[in-house]
MARNUMAR-748338 format. One record per residue (C-alpha): residue in three letters; y, z, x. Coordinates in pm, whole numbers, padded with zeros to 5 digits, always signed. Each point is the difference from the previous one (the first is absolute). Layout:
! MARNUMAR-748338
ALAYZX...
//
This chain:
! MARNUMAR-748338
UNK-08836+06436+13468UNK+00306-00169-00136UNK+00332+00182+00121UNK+00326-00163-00136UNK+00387+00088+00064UNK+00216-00105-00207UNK+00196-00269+00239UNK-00025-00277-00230UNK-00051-00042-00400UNK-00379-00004-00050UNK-00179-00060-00300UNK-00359-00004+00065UNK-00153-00310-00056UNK-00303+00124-00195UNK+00209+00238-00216UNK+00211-00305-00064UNK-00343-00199-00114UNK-00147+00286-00162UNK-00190-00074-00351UNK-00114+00332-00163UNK+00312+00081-00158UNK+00044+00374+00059UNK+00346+00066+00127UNK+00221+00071-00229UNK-00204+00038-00314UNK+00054+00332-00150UNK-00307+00141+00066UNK-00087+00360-00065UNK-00039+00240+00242UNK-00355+00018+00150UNK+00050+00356+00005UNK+00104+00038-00313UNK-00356+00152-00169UNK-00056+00220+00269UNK+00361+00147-00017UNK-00071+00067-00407UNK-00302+00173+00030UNK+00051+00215+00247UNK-00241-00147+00288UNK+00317-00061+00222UNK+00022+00298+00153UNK+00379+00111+00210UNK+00061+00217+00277UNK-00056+00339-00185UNK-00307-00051-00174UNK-00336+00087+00136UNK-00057+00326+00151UNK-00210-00057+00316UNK-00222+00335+00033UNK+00185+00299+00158UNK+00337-00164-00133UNK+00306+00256+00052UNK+00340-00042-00133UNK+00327+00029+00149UNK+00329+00066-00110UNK+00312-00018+00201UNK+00278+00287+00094UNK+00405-00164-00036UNK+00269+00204+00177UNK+00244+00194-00236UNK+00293-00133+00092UNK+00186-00333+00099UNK+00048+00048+00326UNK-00006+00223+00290UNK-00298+00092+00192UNK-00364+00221-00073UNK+00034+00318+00143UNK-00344+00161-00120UNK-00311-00094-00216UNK-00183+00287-00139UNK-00359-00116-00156UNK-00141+00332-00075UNK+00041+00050-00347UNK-00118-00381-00048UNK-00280+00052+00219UNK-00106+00301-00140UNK-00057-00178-00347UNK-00390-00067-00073UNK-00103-00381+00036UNK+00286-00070+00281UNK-00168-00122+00288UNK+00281-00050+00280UNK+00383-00036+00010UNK+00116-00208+00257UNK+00348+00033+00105UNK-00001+00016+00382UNK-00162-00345+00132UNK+00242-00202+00192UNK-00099-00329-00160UNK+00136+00143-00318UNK+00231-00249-00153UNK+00365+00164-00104UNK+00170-00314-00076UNK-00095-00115-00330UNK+00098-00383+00062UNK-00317-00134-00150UNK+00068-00355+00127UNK-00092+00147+00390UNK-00172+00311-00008UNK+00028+00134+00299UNK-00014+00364+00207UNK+00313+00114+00149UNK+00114+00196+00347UNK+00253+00224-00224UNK-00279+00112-00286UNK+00270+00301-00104UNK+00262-00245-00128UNK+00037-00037-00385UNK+00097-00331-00090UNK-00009+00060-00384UNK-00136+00187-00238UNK-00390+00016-00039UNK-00009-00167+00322UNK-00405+00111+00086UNK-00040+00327+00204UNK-00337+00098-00101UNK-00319-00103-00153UNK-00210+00215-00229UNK-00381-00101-00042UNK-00245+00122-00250UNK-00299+00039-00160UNK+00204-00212-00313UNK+00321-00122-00083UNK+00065+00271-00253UNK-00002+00291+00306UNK+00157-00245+00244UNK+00281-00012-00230UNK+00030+00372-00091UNK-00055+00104+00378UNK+00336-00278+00145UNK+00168+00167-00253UNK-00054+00314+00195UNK+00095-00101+00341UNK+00303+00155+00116UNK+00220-00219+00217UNK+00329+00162+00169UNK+00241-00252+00095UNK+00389-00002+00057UNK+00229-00224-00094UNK+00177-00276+00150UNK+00292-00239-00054UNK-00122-00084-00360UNK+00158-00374-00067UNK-00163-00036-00356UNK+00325-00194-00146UNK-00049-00332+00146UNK+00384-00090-00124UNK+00147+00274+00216UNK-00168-00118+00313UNK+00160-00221+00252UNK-00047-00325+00049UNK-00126-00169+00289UNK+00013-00363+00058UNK-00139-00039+00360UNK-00289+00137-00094UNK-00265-00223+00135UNK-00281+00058-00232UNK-00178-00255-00275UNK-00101-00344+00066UNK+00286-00166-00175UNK+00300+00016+00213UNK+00352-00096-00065UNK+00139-00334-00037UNK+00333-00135-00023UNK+00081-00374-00060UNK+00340-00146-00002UNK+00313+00174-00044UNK-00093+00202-00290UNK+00386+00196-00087UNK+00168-00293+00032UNK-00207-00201-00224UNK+00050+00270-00293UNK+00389+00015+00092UNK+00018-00385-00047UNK-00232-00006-00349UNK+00147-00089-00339UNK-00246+00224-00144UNK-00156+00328+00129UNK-00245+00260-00080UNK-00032+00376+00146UNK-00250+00239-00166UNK-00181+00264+00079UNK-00360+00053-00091UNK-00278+00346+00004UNK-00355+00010-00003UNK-00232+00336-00025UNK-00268+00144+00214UNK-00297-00236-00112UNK-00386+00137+00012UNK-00339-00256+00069UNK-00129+00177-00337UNK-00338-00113+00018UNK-00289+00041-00254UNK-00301+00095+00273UNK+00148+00305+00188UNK+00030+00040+00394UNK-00382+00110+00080UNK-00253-00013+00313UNK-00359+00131+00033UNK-00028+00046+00351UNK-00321+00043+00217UNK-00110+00024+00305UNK-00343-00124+00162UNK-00064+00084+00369UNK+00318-00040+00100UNK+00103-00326-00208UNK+00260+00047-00262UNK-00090-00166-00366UNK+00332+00012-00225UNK-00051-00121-00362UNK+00364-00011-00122UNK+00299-00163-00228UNK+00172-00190+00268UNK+00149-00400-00053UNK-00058-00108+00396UNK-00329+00179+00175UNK-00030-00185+00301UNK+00346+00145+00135UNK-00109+00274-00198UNK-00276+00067+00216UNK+00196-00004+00316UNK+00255+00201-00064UNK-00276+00291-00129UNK-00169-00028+00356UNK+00360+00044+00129UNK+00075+00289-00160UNK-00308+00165+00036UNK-00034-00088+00377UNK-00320-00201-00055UNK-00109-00383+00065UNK+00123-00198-00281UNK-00360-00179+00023UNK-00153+00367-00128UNK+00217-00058-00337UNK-00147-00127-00283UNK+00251-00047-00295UNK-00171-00056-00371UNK+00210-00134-00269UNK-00164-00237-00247UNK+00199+00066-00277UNK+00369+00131-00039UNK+00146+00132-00268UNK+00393-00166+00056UNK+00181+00077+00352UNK+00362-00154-00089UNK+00036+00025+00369UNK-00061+00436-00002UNK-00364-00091+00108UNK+00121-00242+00309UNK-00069+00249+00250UNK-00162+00331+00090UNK+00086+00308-00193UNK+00011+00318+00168UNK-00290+00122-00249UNK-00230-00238+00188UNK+00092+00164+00308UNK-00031+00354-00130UNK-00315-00064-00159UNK-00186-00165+00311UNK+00158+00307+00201UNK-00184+00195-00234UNK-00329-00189-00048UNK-00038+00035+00346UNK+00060+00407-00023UNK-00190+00093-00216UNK-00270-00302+00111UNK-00091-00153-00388UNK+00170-00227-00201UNK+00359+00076-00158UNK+00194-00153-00308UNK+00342+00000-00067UNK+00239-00091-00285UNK+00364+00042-00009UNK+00148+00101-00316UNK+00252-00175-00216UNK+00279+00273+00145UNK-00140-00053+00344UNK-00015-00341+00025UNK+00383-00035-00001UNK+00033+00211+00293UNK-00301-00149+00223UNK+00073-00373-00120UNK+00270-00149+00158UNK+00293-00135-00338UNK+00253-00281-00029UNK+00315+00140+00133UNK+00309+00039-00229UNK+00240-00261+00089UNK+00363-00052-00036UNK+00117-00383+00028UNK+00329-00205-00001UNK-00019-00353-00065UNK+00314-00209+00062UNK-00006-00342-00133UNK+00296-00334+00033UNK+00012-00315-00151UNK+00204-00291-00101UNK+00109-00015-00408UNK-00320-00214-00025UNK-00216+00282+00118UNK-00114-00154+00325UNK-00053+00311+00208UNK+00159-00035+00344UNK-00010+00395+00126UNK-00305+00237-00107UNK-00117+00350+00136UNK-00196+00219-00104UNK-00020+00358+00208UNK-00180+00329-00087UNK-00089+00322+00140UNK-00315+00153-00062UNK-00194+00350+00158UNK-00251+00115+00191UNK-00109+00318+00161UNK-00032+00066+00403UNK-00311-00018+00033UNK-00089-00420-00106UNK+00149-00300+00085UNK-00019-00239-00308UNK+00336-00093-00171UNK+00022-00177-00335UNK+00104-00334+00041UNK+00244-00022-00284UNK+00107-00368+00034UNK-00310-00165+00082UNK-00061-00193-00223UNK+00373-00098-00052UNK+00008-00209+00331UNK-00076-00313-00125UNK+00054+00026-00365UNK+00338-00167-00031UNK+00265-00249+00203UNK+00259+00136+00176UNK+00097-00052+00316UNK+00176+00294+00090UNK-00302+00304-00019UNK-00011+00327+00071UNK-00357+00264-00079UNK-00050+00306+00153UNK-00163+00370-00099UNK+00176+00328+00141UNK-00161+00316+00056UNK+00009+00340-00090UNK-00255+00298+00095UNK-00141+00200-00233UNK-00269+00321+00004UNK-00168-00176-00259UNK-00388-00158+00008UNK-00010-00293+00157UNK+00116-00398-00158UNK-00177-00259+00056UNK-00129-00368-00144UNK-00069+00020-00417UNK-00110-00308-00161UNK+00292-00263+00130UNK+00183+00183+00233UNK+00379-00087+00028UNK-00061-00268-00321UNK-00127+00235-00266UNK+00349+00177-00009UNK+00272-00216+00206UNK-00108-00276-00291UNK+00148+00272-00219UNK+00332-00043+00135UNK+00044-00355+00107UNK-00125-00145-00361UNK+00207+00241-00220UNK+00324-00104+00297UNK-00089-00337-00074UNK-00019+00037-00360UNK+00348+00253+00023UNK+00140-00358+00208UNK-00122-00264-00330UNK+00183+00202-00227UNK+00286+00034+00248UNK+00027-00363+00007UNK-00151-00089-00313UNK-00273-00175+00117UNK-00374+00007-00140UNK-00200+00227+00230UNK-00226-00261+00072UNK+00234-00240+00052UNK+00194+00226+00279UNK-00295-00020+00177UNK-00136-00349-00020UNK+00357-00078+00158UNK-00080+00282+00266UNK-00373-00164+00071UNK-00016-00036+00396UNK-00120-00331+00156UNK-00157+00214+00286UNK-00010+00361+00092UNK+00358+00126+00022UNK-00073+00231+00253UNK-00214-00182+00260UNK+00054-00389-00093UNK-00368-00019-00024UNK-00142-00220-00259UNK-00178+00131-00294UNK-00381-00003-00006UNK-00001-00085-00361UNK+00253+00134-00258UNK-00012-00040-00349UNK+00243+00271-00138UNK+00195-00305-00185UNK-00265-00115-00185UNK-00114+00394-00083UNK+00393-00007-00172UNK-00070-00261-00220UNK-00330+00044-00094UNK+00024+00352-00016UNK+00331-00077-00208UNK-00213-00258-00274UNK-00261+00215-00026UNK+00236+00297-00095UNK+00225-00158-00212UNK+00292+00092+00250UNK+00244-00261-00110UNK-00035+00064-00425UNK+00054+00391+00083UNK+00235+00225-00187UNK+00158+00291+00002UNK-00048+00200-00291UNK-00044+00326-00220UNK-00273+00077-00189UNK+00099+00317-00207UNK+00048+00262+00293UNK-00154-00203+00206UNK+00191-00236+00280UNK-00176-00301+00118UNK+00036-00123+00389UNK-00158-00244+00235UNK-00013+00021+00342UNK-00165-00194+00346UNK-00026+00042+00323UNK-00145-00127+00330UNK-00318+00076+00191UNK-00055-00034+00352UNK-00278+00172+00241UNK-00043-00126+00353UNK-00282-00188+00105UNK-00248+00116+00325UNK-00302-00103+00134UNK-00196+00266+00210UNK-00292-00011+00225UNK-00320+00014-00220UNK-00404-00065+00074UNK-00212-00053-00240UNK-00421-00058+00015UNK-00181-00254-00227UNK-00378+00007-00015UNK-00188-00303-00177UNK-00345+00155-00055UNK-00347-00134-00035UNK+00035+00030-00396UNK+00308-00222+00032UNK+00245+00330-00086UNK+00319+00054+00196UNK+00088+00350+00093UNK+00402-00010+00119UNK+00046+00370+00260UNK+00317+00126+00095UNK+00167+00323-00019UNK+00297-00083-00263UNK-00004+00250-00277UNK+00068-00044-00399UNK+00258+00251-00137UNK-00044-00158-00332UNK+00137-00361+00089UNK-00335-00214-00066UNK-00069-00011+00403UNK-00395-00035-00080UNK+00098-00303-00199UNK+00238-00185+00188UNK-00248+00012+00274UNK-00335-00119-00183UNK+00263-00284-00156UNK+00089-00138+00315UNK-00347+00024+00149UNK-00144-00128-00293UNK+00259-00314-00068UNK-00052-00073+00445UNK-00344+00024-00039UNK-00093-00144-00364UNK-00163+00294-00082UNK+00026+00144-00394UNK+00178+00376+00011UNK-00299+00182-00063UNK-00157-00128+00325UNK+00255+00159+00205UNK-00030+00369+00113UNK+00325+00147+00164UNK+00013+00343+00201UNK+00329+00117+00129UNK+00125+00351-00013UNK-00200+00096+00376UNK+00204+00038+00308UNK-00353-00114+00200UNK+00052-00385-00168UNK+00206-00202+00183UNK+00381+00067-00041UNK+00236-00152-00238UNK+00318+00083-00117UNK-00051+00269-00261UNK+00226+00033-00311UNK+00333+00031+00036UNK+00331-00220+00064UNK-00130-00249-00240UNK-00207-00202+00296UNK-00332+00154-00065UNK-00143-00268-00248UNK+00155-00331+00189UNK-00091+00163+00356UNK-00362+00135-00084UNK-00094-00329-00252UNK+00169-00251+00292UNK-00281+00135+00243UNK-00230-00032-00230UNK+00092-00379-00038UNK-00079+00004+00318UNK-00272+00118+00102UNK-00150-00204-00308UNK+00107-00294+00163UNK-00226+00047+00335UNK-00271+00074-00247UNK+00057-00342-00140UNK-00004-00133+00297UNK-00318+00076+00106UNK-00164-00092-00377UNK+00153-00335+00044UNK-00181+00012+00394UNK-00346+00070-00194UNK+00067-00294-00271UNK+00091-00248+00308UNK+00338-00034-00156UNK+00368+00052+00101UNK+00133+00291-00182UNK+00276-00177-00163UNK-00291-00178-00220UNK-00138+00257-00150UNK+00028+00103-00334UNK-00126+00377-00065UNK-00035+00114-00382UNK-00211+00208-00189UNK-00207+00097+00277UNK-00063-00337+00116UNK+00114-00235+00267UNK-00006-00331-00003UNK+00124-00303+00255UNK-00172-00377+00070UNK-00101+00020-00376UNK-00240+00315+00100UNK+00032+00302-00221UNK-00131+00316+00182UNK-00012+00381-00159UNK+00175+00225+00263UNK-00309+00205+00034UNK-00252-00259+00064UNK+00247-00161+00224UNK+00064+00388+00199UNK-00400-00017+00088UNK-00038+00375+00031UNK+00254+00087+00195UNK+00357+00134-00067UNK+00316-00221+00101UNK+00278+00271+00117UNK+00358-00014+00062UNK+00307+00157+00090UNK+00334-00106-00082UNK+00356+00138+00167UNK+00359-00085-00085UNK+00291+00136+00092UNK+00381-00052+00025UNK+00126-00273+00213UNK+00287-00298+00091UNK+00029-00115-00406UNK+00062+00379-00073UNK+00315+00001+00246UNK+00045-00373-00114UNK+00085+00073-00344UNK+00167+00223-00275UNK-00312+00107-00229UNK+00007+00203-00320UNK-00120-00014-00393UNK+00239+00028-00228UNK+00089+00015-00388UNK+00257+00043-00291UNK-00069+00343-00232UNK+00165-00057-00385UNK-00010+00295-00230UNK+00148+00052-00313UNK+00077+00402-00102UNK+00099+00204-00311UNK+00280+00317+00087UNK+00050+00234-00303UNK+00333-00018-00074UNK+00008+00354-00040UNK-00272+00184+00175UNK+00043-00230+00294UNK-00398-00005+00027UNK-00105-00381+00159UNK-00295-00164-00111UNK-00131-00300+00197UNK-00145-00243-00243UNK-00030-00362+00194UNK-00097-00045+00359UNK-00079-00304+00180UNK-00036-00167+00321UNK-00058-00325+00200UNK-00107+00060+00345UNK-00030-00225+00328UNK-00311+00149+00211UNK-00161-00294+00132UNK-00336-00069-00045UNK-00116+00229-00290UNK-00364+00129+00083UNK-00088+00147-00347UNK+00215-00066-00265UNK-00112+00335-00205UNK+00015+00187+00290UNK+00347-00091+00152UNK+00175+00036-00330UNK-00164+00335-00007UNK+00173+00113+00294UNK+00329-00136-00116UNK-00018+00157-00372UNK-00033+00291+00176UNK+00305-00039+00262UNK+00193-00063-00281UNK-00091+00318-00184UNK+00108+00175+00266UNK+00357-00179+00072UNK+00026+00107-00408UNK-00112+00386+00090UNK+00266-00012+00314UNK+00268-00121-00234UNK-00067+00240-00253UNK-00147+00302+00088UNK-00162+00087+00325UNK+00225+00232+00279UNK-00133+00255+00177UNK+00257+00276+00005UNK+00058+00206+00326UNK+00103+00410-00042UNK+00297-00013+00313UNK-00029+00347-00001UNK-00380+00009+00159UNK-00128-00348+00017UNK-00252+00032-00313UNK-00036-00255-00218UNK+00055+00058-00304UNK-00243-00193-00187UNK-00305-00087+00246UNK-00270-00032-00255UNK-00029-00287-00268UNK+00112+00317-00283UNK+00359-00117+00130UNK+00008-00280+00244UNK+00056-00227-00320UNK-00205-00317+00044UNK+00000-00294-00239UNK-00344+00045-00243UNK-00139-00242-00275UNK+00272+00058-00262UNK+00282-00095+00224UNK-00150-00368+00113UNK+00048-00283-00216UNK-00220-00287-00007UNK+00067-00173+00329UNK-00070-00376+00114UNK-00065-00137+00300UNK+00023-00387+00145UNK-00059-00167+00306UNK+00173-00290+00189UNK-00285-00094+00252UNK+00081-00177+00349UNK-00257+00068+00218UNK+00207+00107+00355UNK-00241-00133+00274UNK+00275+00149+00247UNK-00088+00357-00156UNK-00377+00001+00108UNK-00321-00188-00010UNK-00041+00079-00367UNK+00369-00060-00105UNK+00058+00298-00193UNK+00311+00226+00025UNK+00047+00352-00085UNK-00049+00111-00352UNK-00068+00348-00047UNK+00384+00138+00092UNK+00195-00276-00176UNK+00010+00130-00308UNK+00170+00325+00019UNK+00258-00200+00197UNK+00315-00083-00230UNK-00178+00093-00313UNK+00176+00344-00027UNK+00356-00182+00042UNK-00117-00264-00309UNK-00038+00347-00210UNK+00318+00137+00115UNK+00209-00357-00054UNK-00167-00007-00361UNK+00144+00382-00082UNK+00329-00152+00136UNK-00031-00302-00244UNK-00051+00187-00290UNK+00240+00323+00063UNK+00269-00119+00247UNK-00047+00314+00184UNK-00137-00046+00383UNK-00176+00236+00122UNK-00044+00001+00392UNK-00144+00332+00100UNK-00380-00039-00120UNK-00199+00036-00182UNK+00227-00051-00267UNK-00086+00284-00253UNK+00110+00054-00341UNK+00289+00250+00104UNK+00154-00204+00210UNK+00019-00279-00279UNK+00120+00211-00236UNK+00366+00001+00133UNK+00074-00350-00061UNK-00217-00025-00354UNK+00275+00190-00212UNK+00287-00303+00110UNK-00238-00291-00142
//
């Protein structure tokens, strides 16, 4: 077993020699056919005999506390089978990232918070009979209006805490030029396609849960936790996922609810959460308020920059948006302040959707920074070349590798940037727009298994999942390319909390951690081929199946002699991580239309250049970035998820009204790469991909409506009404 920490740069020295030529290409998914016709089954299909189906009970109100649960009329109904209200492992708090039961099971921490579940001979009567559950419940404090709560700033919850570099108010007293603006986001849902579902059974006392869920080997664990049971009788199932966005990075309650049931009523139990549901029992992005404060000399180099927010979250969890995230080392400055403030709501639960703290604090550092270019009429680019740290102007650590310069310019020649104008085209008014990417950069433990069998196949093992980002893929490609094997001689099984553990999806360090222990474990597999050719391993060549050294050419399967070659590779964080300053990055350019008099916005150009180290599958990669950026363009324009202050509903839960961006609003998009494979990053030298994109790319929209309209819009998403106030002065 090869087990490598990160405390130096590492490039493996047979990934460095490899021949086959995998990574990279844009190979299709390997997946692909059995996703299309229908063979890839998800957690809700299959009914295993004596399936039952479960539906959960909310609470009524927003907050307060259960008095009574009365069942009868629901349990009267033919087809019900149980209704389960009064087991203490019951989980009331509704923070799906850490499921868990709770000493104080009468406290409502939002509405639909789960008090009950209702199983049934089908879905149809589990449905009809929750509807019939009567829960009594009075009220409590009811803090619905997240702008009328208090704020605390020693709060002591998130990971990010507050930093403050420099004398920051006398920096901005002395500055020829300042900037002071104020900034809104909305409640933001993880609206994914494959809904939150488990089919749950139980076999002499071991627990099999076949669910939507990005991370199943802490998934696993915290299941036996709140179920009272050894982790090691948890099996978690997830071979394919339908999208997570980070709502599937933990346990739901439903899973809970549904084992709690399974084990009842002793058969298996599925469970679904509707569209309405899901917003309650899926933790959102909270709605954030920010202030970004911004000096600089006349030539726009910035010597004071903050950027401070507040964001929400209920009593009951303990994540906290970290608004300025991935602000920290975005621009010079050596006078810094970040922090996020506090307030408590009787809402459901915040926590981590696709880039946390980037996907919306990019919203209102790039449209402050492009409010600061006009200010001092400066290019928007060119503000920010000028602003380009040497090293990380938080820490003093140097960059890994950094390439946001070079995204700039080629992002800028490949867009046209510098021949762009300003125009009207009948109604319509013509703007152009960028903005900056940035996600951080993390390697986590992963272990991965590699088999070379008698037939000269590899099988790669490890209990990553693919929520639609090509996982099966990257991992046959890097097997494949270490072992000069052709694609199609590469089986890979992940999605099994029994293989050995890896990182799972989420954070953007699933591919680089799970593929660098694959590298790995490849390489003591090469090391023993090169024992059995009498060779050192650094002269072998392995391609197409064959390995050669000395001038001897030997097929891997003659050369295995009938019996299997197995190996296990772990990485993990280490010295280099703390050493260095690691992110991807990129530059978003977009070009829009605004109706001069409707005030509608249509998006017609987007394009971006992005800096993610080693790219493992071209198709793949920009796949995950097209669709980041679709999303930054559905945050700018449309999505919010509004919140009724006088009971805690939302008011549009369900994709009738939660208003997400479809085919018609997405214009064709490009995607480019600046490659510099970061050996300080991992074994495999990739960097994060799949939360770039979103980062930035909603402030590129909003700087383009700016362009063409002169009215700035800073409370998002910036809809047609709130256009329509400037449009009549142009």
């Amino acid at each position: 077993m090869t087990d490598i920490t990160m405390d130096r740069a590492h490039r493996p020295d047979a990934l460095a020699r490899a021949r086959q030529n995998l990574l990279g290409q844009p190979i299709p998914r390997i997946e692909g056919p059995a996703k299309v016709t229908g063979t890839a089954t998800y957690a809700y299909e299959g009914a295993p005999d004596g399936i039952a189906y479960a539906v959960i009970v909310g609470a009524p109100i927003g907050s307060g506390r259960v008095t009574a649960i009365d069942t009868a009329t629901a349990e009267a109904l033919p087809g019900v089978i149980a209704v389960i209200h009064d087991d203490p492992r019951i989980v009331t708090g509704g923070s799906n990232s850490q499921a868990q039961a709770h000493s104080d099971t009468d406290t409502i921490f939002h509405y639909g918070q789960p008090v009950a579940i209702v199983v049934a001979e089908d879905q149809a009567v589990a449905r009809d009979a929750a509807k019939r559950v009567v829960v009594h419940a009075e009220p409590g404090a009811d803090r619905f209006d997240a702008g009328a709560q208090p704020v605390q700033r020693d709060h002591g919850i998130g990971f990010l805490p507050a930093i403050d570099i420099g004398d920051l108010d006398a920096a901005l007293e002395r500055a020829e030029v300042t900037l002071d603006r104020h900034y809104t986001t909305p409640v933001h849902f993880p609206a994914a396609l494959e809904p939150h579902a488990s089919t749950v059974r139980w076999d002499d006392g071991k627990l099999t849960v076949r669910t939507s869920n990005q991370v199943i080997g802490s998934a696993s664990a915290t299941i036996a936790t709140a179920l009272g049971i050894d982790k090691g009788d948890v099996r978690v199932l997830a071979p394919f996922v339908g999208g997570g966005f980070g709502g599937k990075t933990g346990v739901g309650p439903e899973v809970i609810l549904a084992a709690i049931a399974a084990e009842r009523i002793g058969r298996p139990v599925k469970v679904a959460l509707p569209r309405a549901q899901t917003a309650y029992l899926v933790h959102h992005r909270s709605a954030t308020t920010q202030r970004v404060r911004i000096g600089a000399d006349r030539d726009g180099r910035i010597t004071a920059f903050a950027h401070e927010g507040v964001a929400a979250q209920n009593d009951d969890a303990s994540f906290l948006e970290p608004i300025p995230f991935g602000s920290l080392p975005l621009y010079a400055g050596e006078n810094r302040r970040f922090r996020t403030d506090l307030v408590r709501v009787d809402l459901p639960a915040t926590g981590a959707v696709r880039a946390p703290g980037e996907a919306i604090g990019s919203f209102a550092v790039e449209c402050a920074m492009d409010e600061l270019a006009v200010q001092l009429g400066l290019d928007p680019i060119a503000l920010r070349r000028i602003n380009e740290p040497r090293v990380d102007p938080v820490n003093g650590k140097p960059f890994s590798t950094r390439r946001l310069v070079d995204c700039y310019d080629e992002g800028a020649r490949r867009f046209g940037w510098d021949a762009r104008q300003k125009r009207r085209e009948g109604n319509w008014l013509i703007g152009h727009g960028m903005a900056a990417a940035l996600r951080g950069n993390f390697t986590v433990k992963a272990e991965a298994r590699v088999r070379l069998d008698t037939d000269g196949r590899a099988i790669v093992e490890c209990d990553m999942t693919d929520i639609g980002t090509g996982t099966y893929t990257i991992l046959a490609q890097t097997a494949g390319e270490m072992l000069g094997l052709p694609i199609d001689r590469v089986e890979v099984r992940i999605g099994d909390s029994d293989l050995p553990a890896s990182a799972g999806s989420g954070g953007s360090f699933g591919a680089g951690s799970a593929c660098s222990a694959t590298v790995l474990a490849c390489e003591d597999i090469i090391t023993e081929l090169a024992r059995r050719m009498n060779a050192a391993p650094e002269d072998l060549v392995l391609q197409d199946g064959c390995v050669t050294a000395g001038g001897r050419s030997v097929a891997l399967a003659d050369l295995i002699r009938g019996e299997s070659i197995v190996a296990t590779g772990k990485t993990g964080p280490g010295a280099e991580t703390k050493r260095t300053s690691q992110a991807s990055h990129g530059a978003h350019f977009v070009e829009v239309a605004v109706h001069a008099v409707t005030g509608e916005v249509r998006v017609r150009r987007m394009l971006g250049v992005f800096d993610i180290g080693r790219v493992l599958n071209a198709k793949t990669a920009a796949s995950q970035l097209i669709g980041g950026m679709i999303w930054g363009l559905s945050y700018a324009l449309g999505e919010a998820a509004e919140v009724d202050t006088r009971n805690g509903h939302f008011v549009n839960p369900d994709f009738g009204e939660y208003h997400v961006a479809v085919h018609a609003d997405v214009p064709p998009i490009e995607v480019h790469f600046i490659e510099e494979i970061d050996d300080h990053a991992n074994p495999v030298g990739a960097k994060g991909v799949g939360e770039l994109g979103i980062s930035g790319a909603g402030a590129a929209v909003a700087n383009a409506i700016h362009d063409a309209t002169g009215v700035r819009v800073r409370d998002f998403p910036v809809t047609l009404d709130k256009l329509l106030a400037g449009l009549p002065n142009l």
